[in-house]
C-alpha positions, 0 to 999 in steps of 0.5 A: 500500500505505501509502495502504490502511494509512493508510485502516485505520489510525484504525478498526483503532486504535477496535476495538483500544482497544474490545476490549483495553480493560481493558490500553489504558485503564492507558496513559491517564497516556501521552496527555497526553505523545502530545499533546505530541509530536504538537504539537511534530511539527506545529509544526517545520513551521510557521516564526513567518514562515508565521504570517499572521493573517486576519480569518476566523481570528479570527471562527471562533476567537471562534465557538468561544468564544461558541458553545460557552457557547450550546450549554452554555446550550442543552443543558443545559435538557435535560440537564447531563452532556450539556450538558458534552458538546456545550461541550467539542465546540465548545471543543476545539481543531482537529485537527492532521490537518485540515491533511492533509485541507485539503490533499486536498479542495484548500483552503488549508494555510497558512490551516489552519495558521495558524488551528491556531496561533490555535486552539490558543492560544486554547483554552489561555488560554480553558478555563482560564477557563472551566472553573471557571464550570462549577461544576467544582473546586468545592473550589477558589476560582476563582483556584486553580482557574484556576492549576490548569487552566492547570498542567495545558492550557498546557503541553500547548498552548502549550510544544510551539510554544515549543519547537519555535521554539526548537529552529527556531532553535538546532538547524534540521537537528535540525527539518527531520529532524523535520518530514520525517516527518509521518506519524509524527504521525499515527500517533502519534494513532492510538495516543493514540486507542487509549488514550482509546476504551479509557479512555472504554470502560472507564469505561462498562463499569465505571460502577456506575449507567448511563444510557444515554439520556444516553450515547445523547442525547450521541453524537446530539448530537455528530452535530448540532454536528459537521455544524453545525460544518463546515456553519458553517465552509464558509459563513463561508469562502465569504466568504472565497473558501476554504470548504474550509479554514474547514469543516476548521478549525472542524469537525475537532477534536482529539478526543483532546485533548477527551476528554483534558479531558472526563474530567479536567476534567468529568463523565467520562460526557461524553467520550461526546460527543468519542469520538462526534465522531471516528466523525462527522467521519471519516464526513464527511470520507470523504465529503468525499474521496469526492466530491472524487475521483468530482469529478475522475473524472467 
């Protein structure tokens, strides 16, 4: 029964954030505070001894670096919005999920773990970088702009594993409570998924001159560098004798986050892109399930 509520739980948080769009999207201030929390929860299960970094680690976090100003410069020859679009979905960091999901297609979790600490820190030292060279914050000096942004990602990022260390150490019965629940974490990503479609719903509802050719050529494009992404991931951990944990790692992305940073820090028409990304990797990781269970049965 929990199993069958767990299946439903992610596309019954879509239509609810699609439908109630107009009384979801006013509780977008709250998703920056969900991320949090979600955070912290992950990381009072990761102890700094189970840290252990691989060279794999550090060549799929500098694919996502490099890759997604490759991608930027390719698209945006076609398009500009759409080019924000597809480099915040290489940007973004890994989900906190695709530990779960490593865990159910038999990769390795403390591979995955470890990469979700090098990729979340790395996308927080990086996108403060990097988006200034976009041209965003044009009114700013690319200093303010980079004291800014990192105002804004770092705590996000890196205060809920310092602090969850922290509490580790000082109160440990207090984080192994926590740590006990890890379903609550994903719940709590079902409720900020619900804010950020009825955010990026309301936004294309209201938006006074649509383009749909573009919102169209974004979502597709999210379809290309997610296949690409897992398919990239699972090559690279075939070298490294663990396909299944480099494929979650650099394929599954925390969309809520990077629909959080499209529509603060870019044009908010390409969050289309990251909200197009949660429907192609849940598509992909079905199958993934699927063909690992018909696998076992047959």
């Amino acid at each position: 029964m929990l199993q069958t509520i767990k299946n439903w739980t992610l596309p019954v948080a879509l239509i609810i954030g699609i439908i109630a769009y107009p009384w979801v999207s006013r509780l977008m201030i709250f998703a920056p505070c969900i991320i949090f929390i979600m955070l912290f929860i992950t990381f009072c299960r990761l102890s700094p001894r189970d840290i252990h970094i691989r060279p794999a680690h550090i060549r799929l976090l500098l694919i996502q670096l490099a890759g997604c100003w490759l991608i930027y410069g390719m698209t945006g020859l076609y398009h500009p919005i759409v080019a924000q679009g597809a480099f915040i979905c290489v940007l973004a960091p890994t989900a906190i999920s695709a530990a779960v999901i490593t865990r159910m297609l038999g990769g390795n979790v403390a591979f995955l773990t470890s990469y979700l600490l090098v990729c979340n820190t790395g996308v927080a030292i990086a996108a403060p970088l990097f988006f200034p060279f976009m041209g965003l914050h044009a009114e700013m000096s690319f200093v303010e702009a980079f004291i800014y942004i990192c105002k804004k990602i770092g705590p996000a990022l890196l205060l809920p594993l310092l602090l969850a260390w922290i509490a580790q150490y000082y109160i440990p019965k207090v984080t192994k409570a926590i740590a006990s629940f890890p379903s609550l974490s994903f719940y709590l990503w079902a409720i900020a998924l619900t804010i950020v479609t009825g955010n990026t719903v309301k936004f294309l509802v209201e938006q006074e001159n649509p383009n749909y050719k573009v919102e169209i050529s974004l979502a597709i494009v999210a379809l290309i560098i997610c296949a690409g992404q897992f398919l990239l991931g699972r090559r690279i951990g075939k070298r490294y004798g663990d396909p299944v944990s480099c494929g979650q790692g650099l394929g599954q992305k925390n969309t809520i986050l990077a629909i959080w940073m499209a529509q603060t820090y870019l044009n908010p028409i390409s969050s289309v892109a990251p909200a197009a990304y949660v429907l192609w990797q849940n598509i992909i990781n079905s199958w993934q399930l699927w063909k690992k269970r018909r696998n076992k049965t047959g």
